[in-house]
N, C-alpha and C positions, 0 to 999 in steps of 0.2 A: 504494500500500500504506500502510497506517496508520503514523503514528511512534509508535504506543501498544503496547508488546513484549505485554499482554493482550490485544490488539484484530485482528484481522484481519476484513476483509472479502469473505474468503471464499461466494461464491455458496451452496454446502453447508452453509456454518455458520449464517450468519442473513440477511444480505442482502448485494448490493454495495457499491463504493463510491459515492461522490456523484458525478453525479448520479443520485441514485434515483428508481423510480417505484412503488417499494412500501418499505415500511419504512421512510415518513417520519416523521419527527420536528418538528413543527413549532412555535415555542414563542412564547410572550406579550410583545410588545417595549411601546412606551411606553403608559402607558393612564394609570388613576389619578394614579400617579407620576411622574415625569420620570426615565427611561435617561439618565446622564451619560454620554456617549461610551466614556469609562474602564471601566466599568462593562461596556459590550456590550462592546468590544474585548475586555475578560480573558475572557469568555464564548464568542467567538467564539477566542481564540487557545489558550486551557484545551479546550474543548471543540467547537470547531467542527467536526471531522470527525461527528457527533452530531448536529449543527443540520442541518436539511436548508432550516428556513423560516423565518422573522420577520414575525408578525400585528403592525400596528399594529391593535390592537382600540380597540370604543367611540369609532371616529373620531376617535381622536385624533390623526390626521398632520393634519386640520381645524382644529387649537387650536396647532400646533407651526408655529416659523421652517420656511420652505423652504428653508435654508441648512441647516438643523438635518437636517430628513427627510433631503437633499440624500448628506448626511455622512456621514449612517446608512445609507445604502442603498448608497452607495460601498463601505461597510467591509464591509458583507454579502456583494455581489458578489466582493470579495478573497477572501471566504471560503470564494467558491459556495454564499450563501444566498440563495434568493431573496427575495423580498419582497413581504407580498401586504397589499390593501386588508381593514378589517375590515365589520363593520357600517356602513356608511354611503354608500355606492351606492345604495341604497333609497333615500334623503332625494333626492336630485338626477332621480329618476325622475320625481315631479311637475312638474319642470322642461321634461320635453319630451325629445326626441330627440337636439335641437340643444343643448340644456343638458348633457348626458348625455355626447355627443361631446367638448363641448368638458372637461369634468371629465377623459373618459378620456386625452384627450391631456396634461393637465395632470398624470398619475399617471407617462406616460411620461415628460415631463421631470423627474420626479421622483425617475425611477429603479425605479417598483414594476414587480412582473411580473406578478403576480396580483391582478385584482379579484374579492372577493368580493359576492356578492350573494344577499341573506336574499330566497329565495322567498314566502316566507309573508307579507312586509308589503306594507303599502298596500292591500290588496284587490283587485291591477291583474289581469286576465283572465291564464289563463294564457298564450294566444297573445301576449299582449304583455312579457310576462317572458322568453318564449322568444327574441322579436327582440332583447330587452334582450342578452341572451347571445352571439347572434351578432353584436350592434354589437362586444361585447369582442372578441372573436376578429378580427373584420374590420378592428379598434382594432390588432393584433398584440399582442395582452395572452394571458393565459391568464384561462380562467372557472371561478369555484371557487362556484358554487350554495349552497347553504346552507339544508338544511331541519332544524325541529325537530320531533321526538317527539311527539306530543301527548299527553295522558291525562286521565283524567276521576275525577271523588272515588272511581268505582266500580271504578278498577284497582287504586287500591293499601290495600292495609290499612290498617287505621285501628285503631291504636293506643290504649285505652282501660284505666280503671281496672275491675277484676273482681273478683272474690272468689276464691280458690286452688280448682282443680276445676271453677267452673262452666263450662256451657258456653255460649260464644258461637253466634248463627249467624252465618256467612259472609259477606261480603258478593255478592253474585252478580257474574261478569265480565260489562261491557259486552260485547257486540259491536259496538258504534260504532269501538272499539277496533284491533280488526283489520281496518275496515276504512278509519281512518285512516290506517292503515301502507299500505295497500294502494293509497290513493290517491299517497300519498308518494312510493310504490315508482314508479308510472305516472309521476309527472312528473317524477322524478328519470333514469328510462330516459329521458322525450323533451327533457331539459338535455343528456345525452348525447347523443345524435340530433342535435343542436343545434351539439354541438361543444364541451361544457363537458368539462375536464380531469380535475376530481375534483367529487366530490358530498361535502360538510362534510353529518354527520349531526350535531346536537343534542341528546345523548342524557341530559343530566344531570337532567331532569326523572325520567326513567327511573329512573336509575341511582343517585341522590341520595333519592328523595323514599321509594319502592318499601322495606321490608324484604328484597328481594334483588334485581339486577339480572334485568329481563325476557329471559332468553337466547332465547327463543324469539324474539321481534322485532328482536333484533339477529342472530340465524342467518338470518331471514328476509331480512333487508336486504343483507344479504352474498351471501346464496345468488342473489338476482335480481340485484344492480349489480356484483358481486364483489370479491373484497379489495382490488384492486389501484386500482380508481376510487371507494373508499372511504374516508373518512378521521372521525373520531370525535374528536368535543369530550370532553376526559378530566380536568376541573379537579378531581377528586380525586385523590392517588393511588394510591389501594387501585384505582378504578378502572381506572386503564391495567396494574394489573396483573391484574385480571381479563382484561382483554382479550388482556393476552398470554398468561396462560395458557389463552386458550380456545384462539386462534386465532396463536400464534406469532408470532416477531419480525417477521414483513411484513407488519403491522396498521400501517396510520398513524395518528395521534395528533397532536392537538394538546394539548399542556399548556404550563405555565409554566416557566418558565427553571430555576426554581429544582429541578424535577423529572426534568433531565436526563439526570445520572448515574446515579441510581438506575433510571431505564429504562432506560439504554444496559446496565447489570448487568442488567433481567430479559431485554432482550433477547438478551444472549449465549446459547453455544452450549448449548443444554440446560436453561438454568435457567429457560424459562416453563415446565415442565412438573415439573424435580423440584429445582430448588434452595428452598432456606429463604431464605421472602422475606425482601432486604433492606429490609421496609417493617416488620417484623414480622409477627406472627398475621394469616393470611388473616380482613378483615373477611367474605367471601362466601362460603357452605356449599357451594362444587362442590368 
């Protein structure tokens, strides 16, 4: 049970306790900057019932001591955080098989649980990305896939100076469009098939670039892989609060550290649907 007198993790109310397999929480550990241990620790001891995960993103556990990673994935585990690989399995793929193995062993001694891997790079067939996937599993890792979004000049509007009144015309939708998603959809089903854990969508192209988030392609994505093997890059966060008001606090999420609380408040009892965001005014017209 929570030691937070506001909090409970009530099944009926928003989700369980940790370990969770929906209504993760998963958030941004060393990248750019250097995490001083001090730093994650108040993180994890202020809010760690909330953490469910820790991304070293942009490869950065590649640039960091192994004492250091070592440390950090220690304190995670105390926490019941897992810890997963970001961007950077892809680069060791040109390595080979044997290259590959030997990286994922070196993740185990390091404490990770999860390797991620961006389907979309290298250009490698898809039947070899799929054995990539069950190398991890066969590794005793968890496999966290990773596809992005794609879109073209002709999905989103485009923004322009006009005179008050006139009229613009439209731009027409692709259909290359949906049936990128659709390809998506296909090899994100056979990552599962495969034995992959959760599917990372990349949706910030969408969601970021768009005058309103595409809900039709993100209902789609969910409706065929469904909530629970789903998980959504949310570096804004007017974002993750669209998300939870679409689709309720058993969305998972990846955002940054610093966006914790303020989801763990959309997520409570009722407030993705009628409280007053604490983000402020809804950026998105649902």
């Amino acid at each position: 049970m929570s030691a937070f007198a506001w909090k409970s993790f009530y099944e009926d109310e928003d989700r369980p306790e940790k370990p969770r397999t929906y209504g993760v929480t998963e958030v941004r550990g060393p990248h750019c900057s250097l995490f001083s241990q001090n730093l994650l620790e108040d993180i994890f001891e202020s809010m760690g019932e909330f953490v469910d995960g820790l991304k070293f993103t942009g490869g950065s556990h590649s640039l960091l001591p192994k004492t250091y990673i070592r440390e950090v994935t220690d304190m995670a585990h105390k926490h019941n955080v897992y810890v997963t690989t970001g961007d950077w399995a892809e680069h060791m793929l040109c390595k080979g098989p044997s290259a590959f193995k030997e990286y994922l062993e070196e993740c185990k001694q390091l404490g990770f649980d999860t390797i991620e891997l961006n389907m979309g790079s290298m250009g490698f067939p898809e039947e070899t990305l799929l054995r990539y996937v069950r190398l991890i599993k066969n590794g005793g890792l968890r496999a966290k896939p990773q596809f992005a979004v794609k879109t073209n000049k002709s999905d989103i509007p485009v923004n322009r100076d006009r005179a008050f009144g006139s009229y613009v015309v439209p731009a027409p939708r692709s259909s290359e469009f949906i049936e990128d998603v659709d390809l998506l959809i296909r090899r994100a089903e056979r990552c599962l098939e495969a034995g992959a854990d959760m599917i990372v969508i990349d949706a910030d192209d969408v969601c970021r670039q768009a005058d309103s988030v595409r809900a039709d392609i993100i209902a789609k994505i969910i409706g065929r892989l469904g909530l629970e093997r789903t998980m959504f890059e949310a570096s804004n966060p007017k974002t993750s609060e669209w998300f939870i008001k679409q689709y309720g606090p058993k969305v998972n999420l990846f955002v940054d550290h610093s966006q914790v609380m303020d989801l763990e408040c959309l997520r409570g009892r009722n407030l993705g649907k009628n409280h007053t965001s604490v983000l402020g005014s809804s950026h998105f017209p649902f």
